[in-house]
N, C-alpha and C positions, 0 to 999 in steps of 0.2 A: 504494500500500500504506500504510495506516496506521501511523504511526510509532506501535510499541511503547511507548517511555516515556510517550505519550500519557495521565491520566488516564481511566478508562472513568465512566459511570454519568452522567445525564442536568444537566443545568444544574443549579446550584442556584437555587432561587425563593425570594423575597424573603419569600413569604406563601404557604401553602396555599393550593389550590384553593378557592375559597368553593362551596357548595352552589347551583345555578345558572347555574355559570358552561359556556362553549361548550369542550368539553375540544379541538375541534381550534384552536381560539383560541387556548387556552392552549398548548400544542403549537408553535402558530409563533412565538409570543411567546417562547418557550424558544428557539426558533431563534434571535433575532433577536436572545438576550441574550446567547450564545453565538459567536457572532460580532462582536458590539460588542468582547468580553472576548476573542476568540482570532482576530481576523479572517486569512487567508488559508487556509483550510483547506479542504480536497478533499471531494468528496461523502462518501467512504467514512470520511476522517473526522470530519465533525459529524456525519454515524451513529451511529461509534463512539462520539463524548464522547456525543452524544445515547441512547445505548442504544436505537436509533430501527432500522427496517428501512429499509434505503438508498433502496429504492421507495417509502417514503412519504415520507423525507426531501426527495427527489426532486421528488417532486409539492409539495410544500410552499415548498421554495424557488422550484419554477417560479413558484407561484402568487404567491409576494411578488414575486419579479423582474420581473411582469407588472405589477406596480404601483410598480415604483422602488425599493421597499424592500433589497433586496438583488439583488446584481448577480455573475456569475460571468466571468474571465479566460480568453478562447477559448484561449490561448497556455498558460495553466497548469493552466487548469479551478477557479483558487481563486476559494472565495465571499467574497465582501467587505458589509458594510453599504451601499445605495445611498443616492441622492441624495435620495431622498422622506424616506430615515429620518432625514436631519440638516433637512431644510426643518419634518418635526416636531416637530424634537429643540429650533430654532432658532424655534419658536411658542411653545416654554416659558418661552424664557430671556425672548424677550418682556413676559412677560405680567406682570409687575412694574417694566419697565425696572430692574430692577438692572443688567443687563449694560448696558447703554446708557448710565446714568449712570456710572460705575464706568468705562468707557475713557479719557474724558481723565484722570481721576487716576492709573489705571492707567497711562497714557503718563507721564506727567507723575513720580513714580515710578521706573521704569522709567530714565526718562532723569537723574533725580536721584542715583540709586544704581546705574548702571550694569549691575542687572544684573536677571533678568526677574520682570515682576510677575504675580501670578495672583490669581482668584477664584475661591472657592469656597463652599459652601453644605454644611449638615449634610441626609443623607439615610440613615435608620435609621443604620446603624451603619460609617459610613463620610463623606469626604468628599469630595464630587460637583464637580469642577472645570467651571467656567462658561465663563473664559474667560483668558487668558493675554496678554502683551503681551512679545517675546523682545525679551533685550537682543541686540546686534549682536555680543558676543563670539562666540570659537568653539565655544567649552566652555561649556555651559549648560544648565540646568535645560526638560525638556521636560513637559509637561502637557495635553496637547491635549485641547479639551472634552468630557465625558464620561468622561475618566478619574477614576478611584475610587483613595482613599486609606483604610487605617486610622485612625482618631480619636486611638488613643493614640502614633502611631505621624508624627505628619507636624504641618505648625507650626499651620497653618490648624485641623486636628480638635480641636488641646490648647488655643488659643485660643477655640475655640465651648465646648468643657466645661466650663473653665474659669468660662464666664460662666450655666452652665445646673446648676438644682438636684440633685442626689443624680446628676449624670451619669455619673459612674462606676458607682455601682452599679447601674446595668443594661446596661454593656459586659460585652460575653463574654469568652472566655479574652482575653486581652492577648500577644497572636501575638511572639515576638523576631525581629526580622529582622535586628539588628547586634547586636554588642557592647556598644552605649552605649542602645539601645532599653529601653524603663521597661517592666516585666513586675510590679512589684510593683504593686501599688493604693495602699499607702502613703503609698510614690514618689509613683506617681503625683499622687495628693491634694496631696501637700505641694509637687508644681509645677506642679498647679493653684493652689495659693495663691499662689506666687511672680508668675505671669502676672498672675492680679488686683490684685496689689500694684502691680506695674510697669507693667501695661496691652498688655503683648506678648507672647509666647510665642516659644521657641526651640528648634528641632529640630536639634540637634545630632550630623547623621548614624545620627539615630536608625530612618531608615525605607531609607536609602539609603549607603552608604560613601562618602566624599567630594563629599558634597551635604549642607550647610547652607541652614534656612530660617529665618525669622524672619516673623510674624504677629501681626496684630491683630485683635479683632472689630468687627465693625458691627451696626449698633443700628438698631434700628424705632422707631415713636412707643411704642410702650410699656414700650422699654428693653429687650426682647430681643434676644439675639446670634442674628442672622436671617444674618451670613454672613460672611467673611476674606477680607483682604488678604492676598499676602505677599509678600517677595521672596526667591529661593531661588539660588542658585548654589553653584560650588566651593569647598571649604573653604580654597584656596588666596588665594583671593579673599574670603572672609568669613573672616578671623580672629576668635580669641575678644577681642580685643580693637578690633572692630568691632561687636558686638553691641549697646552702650548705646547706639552714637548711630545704627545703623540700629532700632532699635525704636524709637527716639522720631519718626524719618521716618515709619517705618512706620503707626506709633499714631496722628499725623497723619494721613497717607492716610485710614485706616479710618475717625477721624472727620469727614472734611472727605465721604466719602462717606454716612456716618450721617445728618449737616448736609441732604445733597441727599434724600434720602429723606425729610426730613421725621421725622427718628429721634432720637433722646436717648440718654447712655451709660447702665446700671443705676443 
């Protein structure tokens, strides 16, 4: 039975349907983003979220699970993303070696400051985690690739705006998730100017209650901020009076990985 509190009405998409495109294409593709964002869910409920008839949900899911893409639990019936959709997902991270340069510093980090390092990249209006390296604590910051953050909202997003023009003014509403999360534009602005001052950015349980992050950007040959370091744990463990001299590790990282790219700071 579909749990109630369930939101109804179908995925949302990133971009309309272009004129041309295979609607049942686009159809699985919703499936598939759907499950990325809500993975263990019963036939009857990606119907539901999907606003889809069960019988074609049905058929659609067979059809990707016949090719790896998604895979359902005989013991609970839940659909999950398969193994063909991360060998995909794992041809993109590819295709610039960032993530491949980015892991010894990421280790290397990590093991400097104890606590876990992650990467991430700007994707419209959010930010797209590439790849993560856990510190061996108990209590830790989790990120596993593929997960989506808010821009104004997490260290990594306020770091890439910071270094991109008029960025603010084409983010949409400015969501509150805590107490200390920046809703103004103002705000915001004026700590984007702070980061570019400093060279780091600081999320101050602004996206999560007792989870502090700290980020910096990286830079291409043409001095764009193409993606973030950062490392993120509990606030127990990042006091505010640990923040200057993890940004300046941090800032490091980010340029020591700019350096391998072949990239320069603005």
């Amino acid at each position: 039975m579909a749990d109630p509190t369930r939101k109804r009405g179908r995925p949302r998409k990133t971009m309309p349907d272009a004129p041309g495109t295979v609607q049942a294409l686009a159809r699985a593709l919703d499936l598939l983003d759907l499950l990325a964002a809500h993975p263990g869910l019963t036939l009857s409920e990606v119907a539901d979220r999907a606003a889809q008839p069960p019988s074609s949900v049905h058929r659609v899911l067979h059809t990707l699970a016949t090719r790896g893409m998604v895979e359902s639990d005989p013991a609970t019936q839940a659909w999950n993303i398969g193994p063909q959709a991360f060998r995909l997902g794992s041809a993109f991270m590819r295709r610039s070696g960032l993530v491949e340069r980015a892991r010894p510093i990421m280790r290397a980090l990590m093991e400097h400051t104890g606590e876990t390092a992650n990467l991430g990249i700007l994707q419209g209006d959010s930010v797209l985690f590439l790849s993560q390296v856990e510190t061996t604590e108990t209590i830790r910051a989790f990120f596993p690739p593929g997960t989506r953050s808010p821009l104004h909202a997490s260290g990594i997003g306020k770091a890439l705006l910071a270094f991109r023009p008029d960025s603010v003014a084409a983010l949409g509403p400015l969501a509150r998730f805590t107490d200390t999360t920046v809703t103004d534009r103002d705000a915001l602005e004026a700590d984007l100017a702070r980061i570019r001052h400093r060279g780091f950015s600081f999320d101050d349980e602004e996206r999560t209650r007792g989870m502090r992050c700290i980020a910096a950007p990286v830079f291409d040959l043409s001095g764009e901020a193409i993606a973030g370091i950062s490392v993120s744990g509990p606030t127990n463990r990042i006091g505010a009076e640990h923040v200057k001299t993890l940004g300046a590790v941090v800032a490091a990282a980010a340029a020591a990985l700019s350096e391998a790219l072949g990239g320069r700071a603005a």
